[in-house]
C-alpha positions, 0 to 999 in steps of 0.5 A: 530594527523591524524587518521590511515585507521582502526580508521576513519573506525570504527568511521563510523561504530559507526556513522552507528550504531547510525543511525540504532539505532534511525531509526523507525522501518518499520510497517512490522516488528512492530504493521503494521505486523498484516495488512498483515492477514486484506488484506487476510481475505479481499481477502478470503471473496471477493473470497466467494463472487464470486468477483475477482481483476480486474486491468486497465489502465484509464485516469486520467479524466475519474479516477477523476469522478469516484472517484468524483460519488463513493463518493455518492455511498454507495458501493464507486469504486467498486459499481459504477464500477461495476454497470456502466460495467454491464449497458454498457455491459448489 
C-alpha cells in the first residue's frame, strides 16, 4: 500500500526529530557558555594593561618561526612579537 503526500511528510518530521534529539548540543548554549565571560574579563584586563589587539597578515614561514621562538619564550607570541617591534622600531 503507497503512502499518500501527508504521511511521507510526517515520517520525515519524525526522522527530523530524532535526529534533533540525538544532536549534541552546541558549547554555547551549554557548559561552553560560560567561555564567553573568560574572553571578557581577559579583554578588560589587557585594556587595564595599556594592551590593545592588533591583526595582520603574515606569511606562513615567517608565522611558523614565530611560533617556533615563542615556545622558548615565557611571554609565548605576544612577548616575542612584542619585543621584536619594539627592537625593529626602536
Amino acid at each position: 500500500m503507497s503512502m499518500k503526500k501527508f504521511e511521507l511528510e510526517k515520517v520525515k518530521a519524525l526522522k527530523i526529530g530524532g535526529q534533533m534529539k540525538a544532536a549534541v548540543i552546541p558549547d554555547r548554549f551549554a557548559q561552553g557558555a560560560s567561555n564567553a565571560a573568560d574572553k571578557r574579563e581577559r579583554r578588560t584586563r589587557d585594556a587595564a594593561a595599556g594592551l590593545v589587539p592588533f591583526a595582520c597578515k603574515l606569511p606562513a614561514e615567517l608565522v611558523k618561526q614565530l611560533n617556533e621562538r615563542a615556545a622558548a619564550e615565557e611571554g609565548g607570541v605576544n612577548a616575542l612579537v612584542a619585543a621584536l617591534l619594539a627592537k625593529g622600531l626602536g
